[in-house]
N, C-alpha and C positions, 0 to 999 in steps of 0.2 A: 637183425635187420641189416639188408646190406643195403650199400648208396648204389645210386643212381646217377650215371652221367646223363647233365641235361643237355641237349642239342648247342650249338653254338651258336645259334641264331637267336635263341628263346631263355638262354641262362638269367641272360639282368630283367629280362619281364618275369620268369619264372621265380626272382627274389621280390622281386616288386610286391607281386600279389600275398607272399607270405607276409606274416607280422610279426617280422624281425625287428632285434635293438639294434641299432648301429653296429653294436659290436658286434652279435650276430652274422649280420649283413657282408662285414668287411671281411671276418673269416671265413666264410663261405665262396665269397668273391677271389679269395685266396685260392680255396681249395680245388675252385675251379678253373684256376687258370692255369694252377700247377697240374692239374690233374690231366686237361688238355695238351701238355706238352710232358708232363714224364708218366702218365695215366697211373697215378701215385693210387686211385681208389681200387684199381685191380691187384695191387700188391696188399694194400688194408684187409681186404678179402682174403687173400691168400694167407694172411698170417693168422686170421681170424678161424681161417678152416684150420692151420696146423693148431693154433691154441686149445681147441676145442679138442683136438683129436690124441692128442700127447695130456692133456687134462684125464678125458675120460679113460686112457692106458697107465695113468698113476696107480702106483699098487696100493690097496688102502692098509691099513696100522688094525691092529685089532679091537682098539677102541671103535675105529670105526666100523669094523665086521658085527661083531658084538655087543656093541649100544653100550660101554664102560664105562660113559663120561664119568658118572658119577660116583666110581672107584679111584682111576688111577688121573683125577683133576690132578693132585696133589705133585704128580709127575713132571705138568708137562715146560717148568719154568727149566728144572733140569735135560729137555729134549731139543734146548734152543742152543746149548753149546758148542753144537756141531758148528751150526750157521753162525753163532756169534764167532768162533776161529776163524770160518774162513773169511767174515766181511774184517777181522783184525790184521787176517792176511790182505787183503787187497790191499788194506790201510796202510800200511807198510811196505808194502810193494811201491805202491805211486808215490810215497813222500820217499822211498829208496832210490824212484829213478829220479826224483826231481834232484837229490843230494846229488847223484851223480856227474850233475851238470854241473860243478861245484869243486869234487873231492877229485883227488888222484893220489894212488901212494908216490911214494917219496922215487923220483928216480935220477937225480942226481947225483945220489949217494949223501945225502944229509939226511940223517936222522931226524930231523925237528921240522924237516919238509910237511911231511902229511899232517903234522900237528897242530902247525899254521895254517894250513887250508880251516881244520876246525875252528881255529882260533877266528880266520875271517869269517865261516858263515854263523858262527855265531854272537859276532862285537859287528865287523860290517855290513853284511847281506842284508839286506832286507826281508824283514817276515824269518833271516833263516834259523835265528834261536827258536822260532814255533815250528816251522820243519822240523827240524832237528829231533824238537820237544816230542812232537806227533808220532814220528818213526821209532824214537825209542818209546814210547808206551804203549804205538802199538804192538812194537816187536812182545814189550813183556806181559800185554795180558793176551797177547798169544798165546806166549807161552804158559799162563795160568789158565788158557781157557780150555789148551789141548788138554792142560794136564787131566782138569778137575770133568773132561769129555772124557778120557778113558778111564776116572773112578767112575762116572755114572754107569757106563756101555760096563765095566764089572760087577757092580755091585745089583746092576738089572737083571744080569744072566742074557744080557748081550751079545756077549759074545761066544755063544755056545751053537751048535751047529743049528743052520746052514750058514752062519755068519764066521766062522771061525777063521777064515781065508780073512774077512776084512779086519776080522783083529788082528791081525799077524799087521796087515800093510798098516794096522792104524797103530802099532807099536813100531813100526821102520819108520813112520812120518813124526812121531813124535821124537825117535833120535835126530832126525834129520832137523826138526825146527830148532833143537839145544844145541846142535851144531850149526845151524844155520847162526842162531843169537851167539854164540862164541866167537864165529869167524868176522860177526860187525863188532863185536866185544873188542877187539883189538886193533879194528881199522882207525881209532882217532890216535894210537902211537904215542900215550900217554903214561904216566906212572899206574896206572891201576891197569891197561893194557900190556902194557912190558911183564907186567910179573903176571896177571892170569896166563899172559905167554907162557913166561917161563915157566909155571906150571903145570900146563900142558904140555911141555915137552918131557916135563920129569914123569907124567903119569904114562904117556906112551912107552918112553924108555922101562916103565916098570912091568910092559906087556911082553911075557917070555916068549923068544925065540926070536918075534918079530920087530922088537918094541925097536929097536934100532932102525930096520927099516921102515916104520910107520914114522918115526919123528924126524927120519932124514927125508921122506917125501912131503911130509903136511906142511914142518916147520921151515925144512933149508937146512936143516944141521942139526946141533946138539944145542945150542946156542940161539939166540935170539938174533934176528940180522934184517939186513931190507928183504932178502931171498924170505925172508918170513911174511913180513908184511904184504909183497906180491903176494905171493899161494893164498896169503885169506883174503886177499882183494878178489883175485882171479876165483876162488870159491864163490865166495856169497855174493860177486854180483853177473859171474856168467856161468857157473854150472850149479849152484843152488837151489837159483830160481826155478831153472828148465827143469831139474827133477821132478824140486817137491811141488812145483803145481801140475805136472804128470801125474804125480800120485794123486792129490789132493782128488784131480778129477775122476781118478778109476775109482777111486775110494767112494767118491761122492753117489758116480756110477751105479756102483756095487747096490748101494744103499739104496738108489731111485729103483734099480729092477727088484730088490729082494722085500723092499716097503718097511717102515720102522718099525722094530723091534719094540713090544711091550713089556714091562717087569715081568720076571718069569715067578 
């Protein structure tokens, strides 16, 4: 059903005659006044025509080609972990930028800098020990959600062709989110930060050939230092991000034109 703009002369007789609630009445009286000056009702439409139109171009799943409901029911709590990742990612995303307003690594050269920023949003901020709280659980049942999303996508036969392309990127997005949760792992500069540092630099230096040059770019050294704290600052909060919701989205992508995959 679409709206109708009513003349500007005839609007308030034109609500008069109906048998509206007040409240009715007053949101209507809204909608035509904004409507009159930003003609909001021909944008309503237009989104109304794209909803429709990308609705009925959805690929459908094969339960629904085939009428399966009543086979693979059993399935579909397991087909919600894609989505429950990424609403884990936003979750974490917005309470990461909100920290940001907040944190900064150490650049004075004091070590116990960045640690007292934690120290404040979490004893004086306000609300900021439930921030804090929020970002990290959601960081880690991200990380459980991707995981126990690519035992599903295996164990379904998933990831067998034409899908094979998106298991490859959905094994790069799943290193990148254990790298992403390592690089905040370290940002509060704490005793249990210091030594996952540390290591992680002993596990790079244990990668032949190169392992020296991967833990003199990630870390800053051989050692733990502020040059270290920068690089996982500068990771996980301006090239992290930009990647993995690149990917997230081609991934997502991949998945809206190829339509879900059912147990094979």
């Amino acid at each position: 059903m679409s709206l109708q703009r009513p003349d500007d002369t005839d609007h308030r007789e034109w609500l008069r005659e109906k048998r509206l609630t007040p409240v009715e009445r007053g949101y209507l009286l809204v909608l035509v006044y904004l409507d009159r000056r930003l003609r909001i009702v021909d944008y309503v439409e237009l989104l109304e025509t794209l909803y429709y139109r990308v609705n009925m171009q959805m690929p459908k799943s094969h339960t629904e080609q085939y009428n399966l409901d009543n086979k693979f029911w059993y399935w579909y709590p397991l087909y919600a972990l894609g989505s429950f990742s990424v609403i884990a990612y936003l979750v974490a995303a917005v309470s990461g930028a909100l920290l940001g307003f907040y944190y900064a690594p150490a650049t004075t050269g004091d070590p116990s800098a960045a640690y007292n920023q934690i120290v404040f949003i979490m004893t004086d901020l306000n609300l900021g020990s439930m921030l804090r709280s929020v970002h990290r659980w959601a960081a880690q049942v991200m990380v459980a959600a991707v995981f126990l999303h690519m035992l599903r996508v295996y164990f379904t036969g998933a990831y067998k062709e034409p899908r094979e392309l998106n298991w490859i990127l959905g094994i790069v997005l799943i290193s990148l989110v254990l790298w992403f949760g390592y690089t905040g792992y370290l940002l509060p500069w704490d005793q249990l930060a210091f030594w996952a540092g540390q290591i992680g630099v002993e596990l790079f230096l244990s990668v032949p050939l190169i392992g020296e040059w991967l833990a003199q770019l990630l870390f800053g050294g051989f050692s733990l230092s502020q040059a270290t704290l920068l690089r996982m600052y500068i990771m996980h909060v301006f090239i992290m991000p930009f990647v993995t919701t690149t990917l997230i989205a081609i991934h997502v992508g991949i998945v809206w034109m190829q339509g879900i995959a059912e147990p094979h």
